[in-house]
C-alpha positions as CSV (number, residue, x, y, z in Angstrom):
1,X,205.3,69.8,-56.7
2,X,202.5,68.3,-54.9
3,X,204.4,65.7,-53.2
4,X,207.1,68.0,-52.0
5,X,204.1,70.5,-50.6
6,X,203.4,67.1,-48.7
7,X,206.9,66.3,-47.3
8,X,207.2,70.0,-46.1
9,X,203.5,69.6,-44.2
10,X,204.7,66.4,-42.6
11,X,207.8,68.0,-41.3
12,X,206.4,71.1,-39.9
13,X,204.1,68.9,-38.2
14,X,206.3,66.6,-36.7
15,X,208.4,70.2,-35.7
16,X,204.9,70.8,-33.6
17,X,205.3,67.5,-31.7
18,X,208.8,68.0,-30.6
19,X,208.3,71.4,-28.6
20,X,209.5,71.6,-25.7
21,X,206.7,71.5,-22.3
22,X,206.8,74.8,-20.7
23,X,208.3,75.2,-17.5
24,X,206.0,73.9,-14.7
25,X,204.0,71.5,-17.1
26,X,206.0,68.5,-16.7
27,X,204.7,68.5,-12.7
28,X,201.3,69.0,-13.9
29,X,200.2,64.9,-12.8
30,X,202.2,65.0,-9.8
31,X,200.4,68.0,-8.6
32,X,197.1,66.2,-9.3
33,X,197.5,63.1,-7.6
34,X,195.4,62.4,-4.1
35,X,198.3,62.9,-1.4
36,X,197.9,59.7,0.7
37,X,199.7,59.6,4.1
38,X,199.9,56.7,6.0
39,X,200.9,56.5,10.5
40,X,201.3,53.7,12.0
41,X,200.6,54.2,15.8
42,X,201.7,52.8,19.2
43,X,204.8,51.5,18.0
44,X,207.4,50.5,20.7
45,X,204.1,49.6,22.9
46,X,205.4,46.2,22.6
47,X,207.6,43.9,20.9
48,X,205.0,42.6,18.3
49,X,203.9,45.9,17.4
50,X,207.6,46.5,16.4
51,X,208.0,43.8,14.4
52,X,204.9,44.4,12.3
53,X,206.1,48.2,12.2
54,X,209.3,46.3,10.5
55,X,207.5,44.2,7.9
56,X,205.9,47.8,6.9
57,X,209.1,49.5,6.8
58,X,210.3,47.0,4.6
59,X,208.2,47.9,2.0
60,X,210.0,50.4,1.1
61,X,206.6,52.8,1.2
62,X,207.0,56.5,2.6
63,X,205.5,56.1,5.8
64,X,205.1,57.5,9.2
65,X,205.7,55.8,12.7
66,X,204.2,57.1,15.9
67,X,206.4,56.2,18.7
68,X,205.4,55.8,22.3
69,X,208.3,56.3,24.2
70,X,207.0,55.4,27.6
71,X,206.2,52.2,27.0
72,X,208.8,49.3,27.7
73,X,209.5,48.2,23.9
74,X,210.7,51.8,23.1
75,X,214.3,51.0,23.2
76,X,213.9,48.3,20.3
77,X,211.6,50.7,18.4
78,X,214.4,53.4,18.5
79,X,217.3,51.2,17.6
80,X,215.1,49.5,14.6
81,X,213.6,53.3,13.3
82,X,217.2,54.7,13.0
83,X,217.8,52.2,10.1
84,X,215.3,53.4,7.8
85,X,215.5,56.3,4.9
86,X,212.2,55.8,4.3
87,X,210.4,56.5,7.5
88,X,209.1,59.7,9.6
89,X,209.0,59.5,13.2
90,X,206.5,61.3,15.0
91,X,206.1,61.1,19.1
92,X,202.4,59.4,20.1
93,X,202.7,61.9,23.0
94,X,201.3,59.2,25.9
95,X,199.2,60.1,28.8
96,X,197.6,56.6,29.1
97,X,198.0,53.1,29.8
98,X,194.8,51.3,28.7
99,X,195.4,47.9,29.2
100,X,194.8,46.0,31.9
101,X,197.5,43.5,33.1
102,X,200.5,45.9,30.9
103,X,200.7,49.3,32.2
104,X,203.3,51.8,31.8
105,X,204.0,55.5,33.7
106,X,205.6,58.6,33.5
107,X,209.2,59.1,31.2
108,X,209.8,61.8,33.6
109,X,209.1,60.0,37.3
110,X,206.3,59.7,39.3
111,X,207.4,62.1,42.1
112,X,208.1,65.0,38.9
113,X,204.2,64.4,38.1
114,X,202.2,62.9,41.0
115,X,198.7,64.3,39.0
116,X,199.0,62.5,35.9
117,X,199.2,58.5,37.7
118,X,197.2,56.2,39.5
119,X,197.9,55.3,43.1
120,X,200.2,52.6,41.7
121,X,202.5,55.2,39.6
122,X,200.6,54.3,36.1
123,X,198.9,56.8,33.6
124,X,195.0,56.0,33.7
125,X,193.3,54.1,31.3
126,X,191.4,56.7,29.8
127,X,190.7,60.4,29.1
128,X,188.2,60.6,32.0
129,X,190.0,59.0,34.3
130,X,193.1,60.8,34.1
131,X,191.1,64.7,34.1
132,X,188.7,63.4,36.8
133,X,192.1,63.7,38.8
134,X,192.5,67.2,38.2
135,X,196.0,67.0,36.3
136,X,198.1,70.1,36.5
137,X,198.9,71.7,33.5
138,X,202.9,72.0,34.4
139,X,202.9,68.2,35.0
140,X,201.6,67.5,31.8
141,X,204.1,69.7,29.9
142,X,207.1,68.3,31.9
143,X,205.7,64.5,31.2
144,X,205.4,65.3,27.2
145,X,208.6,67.7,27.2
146,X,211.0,64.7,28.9
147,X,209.2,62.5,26.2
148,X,210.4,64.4,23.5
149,X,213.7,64.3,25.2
150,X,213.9,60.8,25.7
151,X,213.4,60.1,22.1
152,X,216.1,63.0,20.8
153,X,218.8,61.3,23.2
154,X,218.2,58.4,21.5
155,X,219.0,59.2,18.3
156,X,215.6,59.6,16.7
157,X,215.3,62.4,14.5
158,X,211.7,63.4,14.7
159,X,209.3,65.3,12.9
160,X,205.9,65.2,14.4
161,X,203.7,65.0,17.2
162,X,200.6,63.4,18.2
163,X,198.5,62.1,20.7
164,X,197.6,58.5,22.2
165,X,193.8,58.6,22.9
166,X,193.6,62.2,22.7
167,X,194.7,62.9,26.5
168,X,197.4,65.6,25.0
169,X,194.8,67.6,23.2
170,X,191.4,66.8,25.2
171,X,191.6,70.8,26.3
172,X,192.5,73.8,24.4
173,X,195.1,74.5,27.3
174,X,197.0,70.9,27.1
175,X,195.9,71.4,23.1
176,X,198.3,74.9,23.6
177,X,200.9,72.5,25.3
178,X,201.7,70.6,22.4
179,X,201.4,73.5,19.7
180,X,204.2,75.0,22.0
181,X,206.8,71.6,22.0
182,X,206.1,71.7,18.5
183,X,207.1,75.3,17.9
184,X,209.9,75.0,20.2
185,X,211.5,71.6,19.4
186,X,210.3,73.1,15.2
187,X,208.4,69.7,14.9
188,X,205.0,69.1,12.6
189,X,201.7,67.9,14.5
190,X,199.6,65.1,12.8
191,X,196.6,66.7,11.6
192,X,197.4,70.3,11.6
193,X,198.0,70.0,8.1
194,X,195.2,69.8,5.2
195,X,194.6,65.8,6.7
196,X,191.3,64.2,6.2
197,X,190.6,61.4,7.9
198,X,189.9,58.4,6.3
199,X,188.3,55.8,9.4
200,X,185.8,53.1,9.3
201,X,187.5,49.9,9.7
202,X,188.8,50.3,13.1
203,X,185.3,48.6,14.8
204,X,185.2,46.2,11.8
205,X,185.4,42.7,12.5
206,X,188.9,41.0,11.4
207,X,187.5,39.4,8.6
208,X,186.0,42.2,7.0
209,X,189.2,45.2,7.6
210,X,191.1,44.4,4.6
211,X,188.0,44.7,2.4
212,X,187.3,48.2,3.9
213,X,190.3,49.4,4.0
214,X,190.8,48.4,0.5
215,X,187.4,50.2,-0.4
216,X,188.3,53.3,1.3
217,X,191.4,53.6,-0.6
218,X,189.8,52.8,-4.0
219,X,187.0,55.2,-3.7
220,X,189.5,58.4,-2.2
221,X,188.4,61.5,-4.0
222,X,190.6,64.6,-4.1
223,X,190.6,67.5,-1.5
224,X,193.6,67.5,1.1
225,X,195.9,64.9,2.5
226,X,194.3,61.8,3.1
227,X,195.2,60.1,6.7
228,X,195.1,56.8,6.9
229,X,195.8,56.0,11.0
230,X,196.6,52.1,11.1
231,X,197.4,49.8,14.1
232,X,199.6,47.1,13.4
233,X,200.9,43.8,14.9
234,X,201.3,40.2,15.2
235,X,198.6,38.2,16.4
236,X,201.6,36.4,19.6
237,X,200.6,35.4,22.4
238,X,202.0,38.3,23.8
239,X,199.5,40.6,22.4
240,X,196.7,38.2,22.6
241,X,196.8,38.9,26.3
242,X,196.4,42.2,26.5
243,X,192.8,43.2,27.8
244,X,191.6,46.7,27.4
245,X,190.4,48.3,30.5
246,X,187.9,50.7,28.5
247,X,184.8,49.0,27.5
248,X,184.4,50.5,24.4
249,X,187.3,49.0,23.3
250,X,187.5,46.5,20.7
251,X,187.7,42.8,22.6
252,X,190.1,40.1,20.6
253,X,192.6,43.6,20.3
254,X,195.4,40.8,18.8
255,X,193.5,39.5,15.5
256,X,192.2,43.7,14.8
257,X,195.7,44.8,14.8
258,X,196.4,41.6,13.3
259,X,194.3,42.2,10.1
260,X,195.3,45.8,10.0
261,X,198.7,44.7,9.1
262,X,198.3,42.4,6.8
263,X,195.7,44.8,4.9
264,X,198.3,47.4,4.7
265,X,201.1,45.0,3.6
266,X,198.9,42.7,1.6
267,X,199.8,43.1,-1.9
268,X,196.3,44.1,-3.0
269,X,196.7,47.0,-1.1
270,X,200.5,47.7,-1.3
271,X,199.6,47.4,-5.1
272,X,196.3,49.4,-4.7
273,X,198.9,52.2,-3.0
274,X,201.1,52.7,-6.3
275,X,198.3,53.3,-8.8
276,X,199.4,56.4,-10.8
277,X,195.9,58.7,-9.0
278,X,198.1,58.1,-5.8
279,X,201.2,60.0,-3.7
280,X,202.6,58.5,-1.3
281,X,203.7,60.9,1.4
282,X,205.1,61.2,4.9
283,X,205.2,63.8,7.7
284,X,208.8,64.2,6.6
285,X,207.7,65.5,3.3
286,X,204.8,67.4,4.4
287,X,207.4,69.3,6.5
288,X,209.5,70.3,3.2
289,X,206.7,70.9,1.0
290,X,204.5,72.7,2.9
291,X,206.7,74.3,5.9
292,X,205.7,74.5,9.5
293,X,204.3,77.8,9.3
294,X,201.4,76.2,7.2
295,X,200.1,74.7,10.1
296,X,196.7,75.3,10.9
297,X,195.0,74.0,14.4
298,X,192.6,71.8,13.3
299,X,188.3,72.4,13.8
300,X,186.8,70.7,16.6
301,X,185.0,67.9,15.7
């Protein structure tokens, strides 16, 4: 009698194991994970940038590539972009040429936007330089509109913006600029999201990026989107020649966005990336899962 009490206890028990998880339950540890969202920026700048943006794509991570379509390395950035599933291509809307022997100018002509270039038909180097020439807001809107143009007719599908150096959102009136492209075109904008920023290594020595970058993904705590903004490429000749014009840039430009991809690729960090605390996300994704109505301009700094 006792033993078949027993056997009846055991199988009611194991009856409590096999229940079915309630609806919404089984998502519980996805919802929990820290969203990390990785953009690669100034690809199509040139040719080594594109074929570290490659290496990445290769990966297979869900990633996002900023795209700067004024710049003579576009075409090869386009045509290498389309054959990707796991990519999200976002315009790095351009108003400046910082460097000093490679410049680049306006997608929609000098003569359509005479305030936005130099006296040699190239963007300015900086921020300063191009609003210490007074640029007209309709210029501006008709440089970042063809932009956006130029990348649709060549096959990108797109969904983001955002900006090289800032120029595109340096006032609340170009900032309005870009809020309207993005509204009318139905496109994301970096940042406008729940994004945190996650910097610090971008003024770090080459030698010591992949151990911050691997720090600041190790110690990520939760509370939004983390953005990781990353500048790859090869450390060529090509890019080793390339001087910035601003002096606050980082000198040796060729080993930093060197070591910046080969942090992200490394397989410490690639690794590091798939650890079960983590979600990979892209732009793409953000778009589905949040919607573009969600979009919130961000606080100034």
């Amino acid at each position: 009698m006792k033993f078949s009490i027993i056997l009846l206890g055991l199988f009611f028990s194991s009856l409590s194991f096999a229940q079915p998880v309630p609806p919404g339950r089984e998502k519980t540890n996805e919802t929990e994970k820290i969203p990390v969202l990785i953009r690669c920026d100034d690809i199509g700048m040139c040719h080594a940038v594109n074929v570290a943006a490659k290496q990445v794509l290769e990966t297979g991570i869900p990633v996002s590539i900023s795209v700067m379509v004024p710049c003579p390395w576009f075409a090869e950035a386009a045509a290498m972009l389309k054959q990707y599933a796991n990519v999200s291509v976002g315009i790095h809307l351009t108003l400046n040429s910082e460097w000093k022997q490679y410049r680049w100018g306006p997608v929609a002509g000098v003569a359509a936007v005479p305030t936005l270039v130099d006296s040699l038909g190239f963007f300015f180097p900086s921020r300063g330089a191009l609003f210490g020439n007074h640029p007209k807001l309709s210029e501006i809107e008709t440089e970042l509109r063809a932009q956006i143009e130029k990348a649709l007719q060549a096959g990108l599908k797109i969904d983001y913006l955002d900006y090289h150096m800032g120029a595109a959102v340096q006032t609340p009136e170009t900032r309005a600029i870009v809020e309207k492209l993005a509204a009318e075109y139905k496109l994301g904008i970096s940042r406008y999201y729940d994004e945190v920023g996650i910097e610090g290594w971008y003024f770090a020595s080459p030698a010591d990026k992949q151990d911050s970058m691997l720090l600041k993904l190790k110690t990520l705590q939760p509370g939004g989107t983390k953005l990781f903004v990353i500048h790859v490429g090869l450390d060529t000749p090509e890019m080793n020649a390339m001087e910035d014009a601003n002096p606050w840039g980082p000198k040796d430009m060729s080993l930093h966005r060197n070591a910046e991809f080969t942090t992200l690729v490394s397989p410490a960090f690639q690794q590091l990336l798939q650890d079960a605390k983590y979600r990979l996300v892209n732009y793409r994704m953000m778009n589905e899962e949040k919607g573009l109505k969600a979009m919130k301009r961000p606080k100034p700094d």
